[in-house]
N, C-alpha and C positions, 0 to 999 in steps of 0.2 A: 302889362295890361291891367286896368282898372276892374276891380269885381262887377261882376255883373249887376246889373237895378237889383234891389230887395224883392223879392215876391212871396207870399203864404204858400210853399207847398206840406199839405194834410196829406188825404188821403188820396189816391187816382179817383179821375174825373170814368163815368161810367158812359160805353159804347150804350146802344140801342142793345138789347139782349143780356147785360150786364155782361159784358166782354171790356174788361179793363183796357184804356188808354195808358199805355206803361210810357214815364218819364220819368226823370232827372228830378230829385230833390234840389234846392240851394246847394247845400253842401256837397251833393254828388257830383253837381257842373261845375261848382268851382274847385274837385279835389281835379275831375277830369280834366279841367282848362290847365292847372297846375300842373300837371303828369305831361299833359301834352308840351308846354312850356319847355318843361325838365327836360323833356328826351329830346326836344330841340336845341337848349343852352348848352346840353351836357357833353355837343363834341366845339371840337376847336377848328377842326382838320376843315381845310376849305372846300372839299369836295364832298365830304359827308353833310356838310353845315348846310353847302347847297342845294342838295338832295331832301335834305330831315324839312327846309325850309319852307317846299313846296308843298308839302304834308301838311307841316304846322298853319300853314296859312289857307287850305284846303280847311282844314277842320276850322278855323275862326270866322269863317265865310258861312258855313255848314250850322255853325254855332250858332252866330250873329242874325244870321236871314231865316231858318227853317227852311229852308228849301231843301228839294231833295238833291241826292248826290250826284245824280244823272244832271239833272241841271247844273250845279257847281261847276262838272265837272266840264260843262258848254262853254265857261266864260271864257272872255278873250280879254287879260289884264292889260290890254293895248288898247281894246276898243269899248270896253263896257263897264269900263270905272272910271265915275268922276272924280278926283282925288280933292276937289274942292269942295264938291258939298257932299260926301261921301253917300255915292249911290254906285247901285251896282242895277248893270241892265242884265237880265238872263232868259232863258227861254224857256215856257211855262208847258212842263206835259200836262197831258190831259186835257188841254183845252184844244183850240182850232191850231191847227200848225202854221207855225212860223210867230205865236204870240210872243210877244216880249212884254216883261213887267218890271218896274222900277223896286228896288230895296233898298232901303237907307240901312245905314249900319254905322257904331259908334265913332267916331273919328277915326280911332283909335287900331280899328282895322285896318284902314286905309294906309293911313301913315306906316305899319307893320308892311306891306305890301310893299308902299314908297320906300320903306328904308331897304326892304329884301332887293330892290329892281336896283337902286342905288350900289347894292353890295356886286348884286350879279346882273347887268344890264344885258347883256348876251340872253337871260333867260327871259324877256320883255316878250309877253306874246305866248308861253311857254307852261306858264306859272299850274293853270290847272287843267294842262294835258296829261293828267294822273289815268292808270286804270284802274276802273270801279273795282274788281277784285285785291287790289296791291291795298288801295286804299285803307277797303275792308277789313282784311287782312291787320294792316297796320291799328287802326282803330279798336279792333277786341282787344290786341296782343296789348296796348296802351290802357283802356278800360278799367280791363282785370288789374293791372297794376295799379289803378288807381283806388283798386277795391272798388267797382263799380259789378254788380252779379251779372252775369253770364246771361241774361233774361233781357238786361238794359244795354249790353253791351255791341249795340250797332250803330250804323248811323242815324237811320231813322227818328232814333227815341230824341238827337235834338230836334226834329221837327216837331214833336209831339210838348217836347221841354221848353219849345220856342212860343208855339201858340199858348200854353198855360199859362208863360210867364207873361204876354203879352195882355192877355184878357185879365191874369187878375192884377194887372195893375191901370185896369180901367181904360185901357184899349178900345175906339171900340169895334164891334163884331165886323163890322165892314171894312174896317181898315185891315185888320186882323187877315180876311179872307185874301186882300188883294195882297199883303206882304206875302202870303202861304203860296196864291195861287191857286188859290180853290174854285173851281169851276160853277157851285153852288152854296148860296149862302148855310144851306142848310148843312154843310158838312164840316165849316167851321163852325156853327152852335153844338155840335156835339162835344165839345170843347166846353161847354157852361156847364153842362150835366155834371153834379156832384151827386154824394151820397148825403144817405139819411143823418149819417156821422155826423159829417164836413158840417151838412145845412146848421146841425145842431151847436156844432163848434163856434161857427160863423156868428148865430144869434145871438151867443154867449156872451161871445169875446163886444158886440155890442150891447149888449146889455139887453135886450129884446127879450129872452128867456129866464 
């Protein structure tokens, strides 16, 4: 897998209340993407490779969209991915039931899905019939070893790590919300909210200050 886009992560983006948005540094996603990687390269055995596979491609879906895990964990790799222009259809809680919303994701995950379905076509249909607790589960125990702290170490914090990365690379807010899912635009701009810090780093590093 190709490293993730570039993005500026400073310091967390601040809640209403000063109640930190906790995410993913660059370097904490890409040690975690690596870890994740690793624990999937690192068996041979076909039946384990099968199992670890569905994980791995579970967290790259998780990674790549923000979306939560409860939705991930809806999709049907038979019916809701186009492997040509890599989208992924899923179904959006919080909103009216039975919504469906479009996710583009880098080629690059797709093609990882296509070569998994390729290896193991019996599991077509299959792929993220995970349970949210196993998942869990597997995701801390992954985390920590990647030296990720105990605080960031769930699934969530890529949803939190998706929209930052998204917005400060000039995203914009609207597109932002539909990739998320967010029911109110107003719950993706709490996502813009930085600190007195950040603003000041920001001006700097332009020359403004």
């Amino acid at each position: 897998m190709s490293k993730p886009a570039h993005y500026n992560s400073m310091l967390p983006s601040i809640f209403p209340g000063n109640r930190p948005i906790k995410y993913l540094t660059e370097q904490q996603v890409n040690a975690l993407t690596a870890a994740w990687q690793n624990w999937y390269d690192s068996t041979k055995t076909p039946g384990r490779r099968m199992y670890r596979g569905r994980y791995w491609l579970t967290y790259l879906v998780l990674r790549f969209t923000g979306a939560r895990i409860s939705e991930v964990l809806q999709i049907k790799d038979n019916e809701d991915i186009n492997f040509r222009t890599a989208e992924i259809r899923m179904p959006t809680l919080k909103r009216k039931k039975g919504m469906i919303r479009t996710v583009f994701v880098p080629s690059e995950v797709v093609a990882e899905i296509a070569t998994y379905l390729a290896e193991y076509p019996h599991m077509r249909g299959k792929i993220f019939a995970l349970k949210h607790q196993n998942f869990r589960s597997r995701f801390v125990d992954i985390a920590l070893r990647a030296g990720i702290p105990r605080d960031l170490a769930h699934p969530h914090v890529l949803r939190h790590t998706r929209a930052i990365e998204m917005l400060r690379a000039g995203v914009l807010v609207t597109v932002v919300q539909d990739q998320l899912g967010h029911a109110y635009l107003s719950t993706t701009a709490v996502y813009l909210k930085i600190s007195g810090a950040e603003a000041r780093q920001i001006l700097k590093s332009k020359g403004l200050i």
